[in-house]
Legacy VTK file of the C-alpha trace (Angstrom):
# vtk DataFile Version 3.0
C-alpha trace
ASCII
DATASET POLYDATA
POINTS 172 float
0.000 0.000 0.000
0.973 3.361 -0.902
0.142 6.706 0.231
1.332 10.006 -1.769
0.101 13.382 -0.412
2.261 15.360 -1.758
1.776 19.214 -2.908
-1.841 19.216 -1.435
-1.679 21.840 1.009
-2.173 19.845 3.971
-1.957 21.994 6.867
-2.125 20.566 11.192
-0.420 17.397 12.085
0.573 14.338 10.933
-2.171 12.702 11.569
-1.207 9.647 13.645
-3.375 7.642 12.180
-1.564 6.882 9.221
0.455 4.177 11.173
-2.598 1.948 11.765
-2.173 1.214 7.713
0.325 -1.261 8.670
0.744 -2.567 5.273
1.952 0.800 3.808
5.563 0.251 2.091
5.151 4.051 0.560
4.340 7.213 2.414
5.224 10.945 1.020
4.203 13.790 2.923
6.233 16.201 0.922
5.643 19.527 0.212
2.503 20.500 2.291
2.314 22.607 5.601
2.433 19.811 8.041
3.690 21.089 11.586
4.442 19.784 14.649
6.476 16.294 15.013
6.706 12.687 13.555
4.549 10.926 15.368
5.739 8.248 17.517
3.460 5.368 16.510
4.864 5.538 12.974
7.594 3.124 14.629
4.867 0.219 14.698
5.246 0.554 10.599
6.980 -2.748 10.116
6.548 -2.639 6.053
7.082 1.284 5.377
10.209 1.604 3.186
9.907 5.015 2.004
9.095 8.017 4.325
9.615 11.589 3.077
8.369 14.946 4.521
10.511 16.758 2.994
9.513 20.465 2.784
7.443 21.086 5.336
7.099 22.811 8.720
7.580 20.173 11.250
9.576 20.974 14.223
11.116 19.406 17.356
12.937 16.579 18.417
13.552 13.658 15.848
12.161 10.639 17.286
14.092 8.012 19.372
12.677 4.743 17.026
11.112 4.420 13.440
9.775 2.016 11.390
12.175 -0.893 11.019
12.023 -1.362 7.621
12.541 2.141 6.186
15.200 2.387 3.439
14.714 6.403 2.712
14.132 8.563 5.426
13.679 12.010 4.315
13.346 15.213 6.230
14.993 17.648 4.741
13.918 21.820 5.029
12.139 21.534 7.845
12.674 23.052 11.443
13.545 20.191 13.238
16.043 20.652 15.809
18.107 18.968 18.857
20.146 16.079 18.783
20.283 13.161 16.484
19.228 10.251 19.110
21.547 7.513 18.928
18.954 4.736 18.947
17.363 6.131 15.670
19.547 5.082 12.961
19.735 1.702 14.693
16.313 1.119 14.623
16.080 0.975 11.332
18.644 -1.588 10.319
18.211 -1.527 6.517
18.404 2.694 5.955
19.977 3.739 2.465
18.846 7.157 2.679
19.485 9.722 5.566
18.493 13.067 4.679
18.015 15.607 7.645
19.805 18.690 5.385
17.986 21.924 6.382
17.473 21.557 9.848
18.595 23.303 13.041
20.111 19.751 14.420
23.123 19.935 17.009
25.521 18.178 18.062
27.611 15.077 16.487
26.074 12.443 13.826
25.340 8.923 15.935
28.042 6.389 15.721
25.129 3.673 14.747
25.252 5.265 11.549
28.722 3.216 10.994
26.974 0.297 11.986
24.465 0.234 8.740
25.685 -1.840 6.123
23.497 -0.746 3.148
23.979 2.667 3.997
24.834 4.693 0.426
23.243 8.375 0.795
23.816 10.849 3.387
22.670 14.152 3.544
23.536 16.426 6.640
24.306 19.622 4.860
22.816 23.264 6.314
22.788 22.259 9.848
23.795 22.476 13.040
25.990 19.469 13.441
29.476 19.109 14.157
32.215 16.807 14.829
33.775 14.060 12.036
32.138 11.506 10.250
35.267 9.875 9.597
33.893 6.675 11.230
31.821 6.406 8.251
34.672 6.313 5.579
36.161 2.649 5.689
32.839 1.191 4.318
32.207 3.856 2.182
32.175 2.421 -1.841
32.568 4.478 -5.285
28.535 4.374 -5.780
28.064 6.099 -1.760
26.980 9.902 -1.707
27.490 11.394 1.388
27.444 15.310 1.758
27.940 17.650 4.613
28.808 21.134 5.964
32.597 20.911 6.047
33.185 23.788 7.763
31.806 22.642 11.060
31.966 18.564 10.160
34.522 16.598 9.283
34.653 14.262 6.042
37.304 13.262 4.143
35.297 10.811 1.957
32.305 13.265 1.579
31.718 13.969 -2.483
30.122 17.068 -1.774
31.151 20.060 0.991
28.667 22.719 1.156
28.362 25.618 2.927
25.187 27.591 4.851
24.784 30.196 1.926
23.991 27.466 0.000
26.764 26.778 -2.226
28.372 22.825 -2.855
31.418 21.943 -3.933
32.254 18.574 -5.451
34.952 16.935 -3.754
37.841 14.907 -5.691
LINES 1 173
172 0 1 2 3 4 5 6 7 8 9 10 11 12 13 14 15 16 17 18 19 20 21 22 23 24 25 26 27 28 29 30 31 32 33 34 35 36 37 38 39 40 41 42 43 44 45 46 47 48 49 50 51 52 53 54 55 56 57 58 59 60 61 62 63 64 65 66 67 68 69 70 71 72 73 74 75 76 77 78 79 80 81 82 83 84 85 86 87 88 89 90 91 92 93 94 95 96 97 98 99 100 101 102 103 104 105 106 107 108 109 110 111 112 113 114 115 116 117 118 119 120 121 122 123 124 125 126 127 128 129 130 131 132 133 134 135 136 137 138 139 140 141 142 143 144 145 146 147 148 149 150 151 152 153 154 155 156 157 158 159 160 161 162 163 164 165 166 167 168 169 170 171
C-alpha cells in the first residue's frame, strides 16, 4: 500500500493515524504545511520503506525509534532541531537514505550510523551538526553519496562540501 500526499496543502499534524495502515511500504508527505512532530506510533510501521516529509514545517525533536524497515528517510527543510538520538539510525537496520539537510540539528552524527551496512546516501548539509564523520569512511564504496557542511563537520570521503549560503562543492 501506498500513500502520496504530496503538494496538497495539507496543513495541522501528521495525523497519527496513518500508522494503523500497517501494510503501507510508501508514504510521502512532501511539500505541504504539516507542523508539529513525527509521530511516535509511525515506529509500529513494520513494512514502510519510504518516508519523506521533505519540505514542510515540522519541528522538534527527531524521534528516538522508526519504522524498522525504512530504506529512505527524508526530512529535509524543515525546522527540526536537537540532537540526532543515537537509537534512531539503529532502529532501522536496513536505511539507504538519511536526509536531515535543512534543519537546526546539534551536536555530532550517531556512531550507529557506521553500523548500517546498506547505507549509500547521506545528507547532513545546512545544519547544526558538528564533529567528524570519519567513522563512516572505511565502508564507504565508489557508488556512496554522502554530503555535509565541512566547515563545522569533518569528512574526508564526503563527495560534496557545502556551505550555509547554500553553495556545494564537489569533492575529488
Amino acid at each position: 500500500m501506498d500513500l502520496y500526499l504530496s503538494e496538497v496543502n495539507a496543513t495541522g499534524q501528521i495525523p497519527w493515524e496513518i500508522s494503523l495502515m500497517r501494510d503501507m511500504n510508501f508514504l510521502a508527505l512532501s511539500e505541504n504545511k504539516f507542523s508539529g512532530t513525527i509521530p511516535q506510533r509511525f515506529q509500529n510501521m513494520t513494512k514502510l520503506e519510504f518516508f519523506s516529509v521533505f519540505l514542510n514545517q515540522l519541528s522538534g525533536s527527531l524521534p528516538t525509534r522508526f519504522a524498522p524497515s525504512v530504506k529512505i528517510f527524508d526530512v529535509t527543510y524543515n525546522s527540526f532541531q536537537g540532537r540526532i538520538p543515537e537509537t534512531l539510525p539503529i532502529s532501522m537496520p536496513s536505511l539507504e537514505q538519511f536526509r536531515i539537510e535543512s534543519n537546526a540539528l546539534t551536536g555530532t552524527l550517531p556512531t550507529s550510523l557506521g553500523s548500517l551496512p546498506s547505507l549509500e546516501f547521506l545528507s547532513i548539509e545546512r545544519t547544526n551538526l558538528s564533529g567528524s564523520i570519519n567513522f563512516l569512511c572505511k565502508d564507504k564504496s565508489s557508488y556512496d553519496l554522502f554530503s555535509a557542511d565541512c566547515t563545522k563537520v569533518k569528512c574526508s570521503c564526503c563527495d560534496y562540501c557545502c556551505s550555509e549560503e547554500g553553495g556545494c562543492e564537489i569533492m575529488g
